[in-house]
Structure formats: C-alpha cells, structure tokens
N, C-alpha and C positions, 0 to 999 in steps of 0.2 A: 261553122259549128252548128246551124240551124239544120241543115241537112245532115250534116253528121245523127243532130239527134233524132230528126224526125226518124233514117233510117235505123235509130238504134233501138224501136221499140219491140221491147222483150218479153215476154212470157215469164220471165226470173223472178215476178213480183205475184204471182197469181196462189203462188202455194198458201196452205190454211194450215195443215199440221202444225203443230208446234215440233220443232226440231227437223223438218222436212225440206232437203236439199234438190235445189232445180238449178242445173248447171242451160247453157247457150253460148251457141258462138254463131254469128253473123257476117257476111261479106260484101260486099257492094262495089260496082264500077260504075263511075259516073262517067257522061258524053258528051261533047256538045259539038254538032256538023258530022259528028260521025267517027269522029276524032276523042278519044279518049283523054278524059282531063283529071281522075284521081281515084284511085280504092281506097273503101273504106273498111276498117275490121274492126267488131264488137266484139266483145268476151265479156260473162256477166255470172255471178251465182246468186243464190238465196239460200241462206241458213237459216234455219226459222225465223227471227224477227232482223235478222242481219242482211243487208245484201254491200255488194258492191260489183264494181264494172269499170268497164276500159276499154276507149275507141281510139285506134289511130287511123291517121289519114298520109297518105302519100300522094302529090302529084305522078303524073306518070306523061308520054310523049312529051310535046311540041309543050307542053303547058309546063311539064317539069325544067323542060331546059330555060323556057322564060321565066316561074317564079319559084321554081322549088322550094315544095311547101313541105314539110314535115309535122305533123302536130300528134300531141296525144294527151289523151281528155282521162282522166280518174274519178271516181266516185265513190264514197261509204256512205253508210246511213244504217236508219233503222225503219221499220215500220211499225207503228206501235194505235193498235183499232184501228186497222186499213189505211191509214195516214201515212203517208210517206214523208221524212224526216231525213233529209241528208243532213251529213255532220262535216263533210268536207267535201269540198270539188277543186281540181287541179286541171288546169289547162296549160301548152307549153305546144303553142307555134313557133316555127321554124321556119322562115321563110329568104330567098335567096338575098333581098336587100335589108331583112327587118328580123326580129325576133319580140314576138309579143306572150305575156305568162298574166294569170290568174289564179287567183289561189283562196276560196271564198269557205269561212266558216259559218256558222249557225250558232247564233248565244240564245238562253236560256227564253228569250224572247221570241224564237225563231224570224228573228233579223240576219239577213245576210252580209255579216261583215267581209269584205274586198280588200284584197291589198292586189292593186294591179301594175302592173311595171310595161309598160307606160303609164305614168298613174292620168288622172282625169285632165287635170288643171294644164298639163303636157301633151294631150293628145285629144284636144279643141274640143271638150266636150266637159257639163257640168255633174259631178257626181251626183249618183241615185241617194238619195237621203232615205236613212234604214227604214223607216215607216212608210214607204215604199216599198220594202222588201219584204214584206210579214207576208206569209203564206205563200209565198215563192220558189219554185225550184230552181235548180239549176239542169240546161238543158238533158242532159243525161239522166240525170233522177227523172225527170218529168220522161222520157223516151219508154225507161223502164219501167217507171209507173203504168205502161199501155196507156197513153192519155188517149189512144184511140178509142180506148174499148170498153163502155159499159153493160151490163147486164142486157139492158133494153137497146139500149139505140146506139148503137157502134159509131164511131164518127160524129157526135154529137157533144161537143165538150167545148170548152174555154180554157185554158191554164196560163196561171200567170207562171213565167219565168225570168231570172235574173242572169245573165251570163257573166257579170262581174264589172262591167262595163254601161249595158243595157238591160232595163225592164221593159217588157214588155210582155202581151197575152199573146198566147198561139189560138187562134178560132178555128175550128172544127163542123164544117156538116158533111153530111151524106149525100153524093150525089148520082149514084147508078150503082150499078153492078156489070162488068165483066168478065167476060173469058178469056184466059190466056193458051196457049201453046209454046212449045219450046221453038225458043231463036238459037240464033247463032249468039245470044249475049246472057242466055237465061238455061237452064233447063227447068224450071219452072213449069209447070201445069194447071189448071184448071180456075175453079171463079174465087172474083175476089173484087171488094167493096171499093166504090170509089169514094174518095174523100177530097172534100176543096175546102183549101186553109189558107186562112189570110192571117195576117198579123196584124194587131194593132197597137203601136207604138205611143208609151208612155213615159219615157223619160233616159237619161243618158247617152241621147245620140249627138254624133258628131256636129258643132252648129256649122260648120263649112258646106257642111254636106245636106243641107236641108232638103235642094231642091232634086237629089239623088234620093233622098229619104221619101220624099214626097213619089216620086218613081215609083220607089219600091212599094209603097202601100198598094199601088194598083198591079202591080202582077199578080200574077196566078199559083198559084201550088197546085197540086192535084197527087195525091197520095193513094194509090192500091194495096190496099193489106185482106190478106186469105187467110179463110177460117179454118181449125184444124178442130175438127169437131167431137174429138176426142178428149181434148182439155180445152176445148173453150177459147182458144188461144186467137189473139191476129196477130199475123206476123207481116210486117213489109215487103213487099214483093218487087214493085215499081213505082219512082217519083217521078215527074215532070215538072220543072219550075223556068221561070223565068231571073234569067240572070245577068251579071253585068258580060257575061261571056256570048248572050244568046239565050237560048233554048239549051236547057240541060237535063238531061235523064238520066237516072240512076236504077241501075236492075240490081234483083235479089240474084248473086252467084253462091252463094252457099248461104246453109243453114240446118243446123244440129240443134235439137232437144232434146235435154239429158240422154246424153249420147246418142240419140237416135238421128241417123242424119234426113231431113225432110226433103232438101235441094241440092243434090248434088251438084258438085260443082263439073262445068262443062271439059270435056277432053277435047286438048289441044287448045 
C-alpha cells in the first residue's frame, strides 16, 4: 500500500477555482531482478472542494502465480483552506492464501475510526488509539495531497499517515536532480527531482515482526517526480525501494492530465 501511494501522487488536488474540475489517471509496473512483480493504476478527480480516487494493484509473472494479489484502495474527502480531510478510505486485498479489508472514517474530531477484518487483537498487533490518529491521512489522501510538493522546497515534507492498521510519518528530502531517457520500461523523458524517504514508525505494528520492523527502518526509498511547469505539478516518474523481494523499481508507464496524456504508454 505504501508504494502503491507514494506512486499515486496527483496533481487532482492543486486546483484553486471554486467549482474547477482536474481529472488524472496514472500507471505503474513495478521489478524486482528484472522480473516483473505487479502494475499499478491510479484514477483520481477534484471538484472544487471534493475529490476522490482509486488505486488497484495486480500481481503479474512468477509473483502472481506465487501470491496473487488483487487489491483496490478508494478514497473521498473534502479540502476545506488547503487542508485535506478525507471522510472515508477503503482498502480490499486479495491475496492467494489471505484476504485482508479496511475500511477507516473521520469523526468530527478528525480521529480515524478503523474497522479492520483482520481486526488488531487477531493479527498480533495492538490498536493505534484515535489520539494517535488526529491529523492523519490515509495513504492515498496523503499521495494526492502531493506530499511531495511545496511551494519552496519540493521533497521536503513529514506526513503523518494511518493505513488502518499502522501510524506512522513518511519523511521526505531532496536529494539531487536527474535526467531520464526513454527505456524499454518507460517512455518517460527528461529531469526530474530525487527524493529519499524514510518512515518512521509510531505505532500499530505487528509485535512478531519487530526485528523485520526494525530492517525496514534502514532501507532506502528513493522517489523521482518531474516537474510540469505549466501547472506546477510533480508527478512520479520512478521509485527504487528496498524490499522483502530485494531491490524493487517501479516506472511511470502512463500518465494523463485532464485529458492530456504526458506519458505515453510504451508500444508492445
């Protein structure tokens, strides 16, 4: 889901009009050894103070015959003084031996109420207690919020988010600038911002899994989003993470804003 949302960040949240509609759609294939392990698809709009969005994932090769994953992620909200407020998020994994759902709303406190199936106390981990959850997103809101991208310093950010399960912040800096060319996995072009992002983990994780947990803080992220300097926009282009797979990369294969397509997607 974390990859899911880092690569779901959108442009869908940047409109100022009141009543002014910005539709997106996004694609992604992630790798690991060369070998192909699952695409990703984003769909997202903004109605003046309304948005909402929807990412699925599918396994694909060697990875689909061993875990076939299916999931697909929903969001609504509102944005109200640049603040983003999601009102619901729905999550619904699909996987060959398991089936895991989420389902988190927002009370009047902007506490994130959870109702998860597996719930907490069943799936060796202690629930995040809602004063925990106050000013929290949910991965997707936060993707589509651009948590990459401010005014000044792109890639320079904090966000706390809740996946229904876990809290935790996603950290954000800036760490270079590259040039890309079109691959055989991209047709993608030109420069675009490097960003290294760590997590730091605040509560809800698995207690079996500590010393996996403990792994995971020292990996790497490394996020590429390219500027469209036309609306200001960054969009995802390429991830690199470290995972329990290996080495995983994920490229930008498509990408449209408000109907215009940026990325075409590659022939053949």
């Amino acid at each position: 889901m974390l990859l899911a949302g880092l690569l779901a960040t959108a442009p869908v949240l940047t409109a100022r009009a009141e009543g002014e509609t910005h539709r997106l759609r996004f694609s992604f294939d992630f790798y690991s050894g060369g070998a192909q392990l699952m695409t990703v698809d984003t769909q997202a709009v903004r109605q003046g103070e309304a948005y909402r969005g929807e990412s699925t994932a599918r396994s694909t090769g060697v990875f689909d015959f061993l875990m076939r994953l299916r999931s697909l992620n929903t969001v609504e909200g509102m944005i109200d003084g640049g603040v983003v407020m999601p009102r619901r998020f729905v999550t619904d994994a699909d996987w060959r031996f398991s089936k895991r759902r989420v389902d988190i709303t927002w009370n009047e406190r902007r506490e994130a109420i959870s109702v998860a199936d597996p719930p907490p106390e069943a799936d060796d981990r202690d629930p995040v207690e809602p004063a925990q959850t106050v000013g929290a997103l949910d991965p997707l809101s936060a993707a589509l919020a651009q948590v990459l991208y401010t005014a000044d310093k792109p890639c320079e950010t904090r966000v706390p988010i809740f996946d229904g399960r876990r809290r935790y912040d996603l950290v954000m800096t800036l760490d270079g600038e590259d040039t890309f060319t079109p691959t055989d996995y991209t047709s993608f072009t030109g420069k675009a911002l490097r960003c290294a992002i760590r997590v730091e983990r605040i509560a809800g994780y698995a207690r079996s899994a500590e010393e996996q947990n403990r792994e995971m803080d020292q990996r790497k992220t490394m996020l590429w989003v390219a500027r469209y300097p036309d609306q200001r926009l960054l969009v995802p282009v390429r991830l690199v993470a470290d995972s329990f797979f290996g080495s995983v990369i994920g490229h930008l294969t498509f990408a449209e804003i408000d109907g215009q397509v940026r990325t075409p997607r590659k022939k053949g």
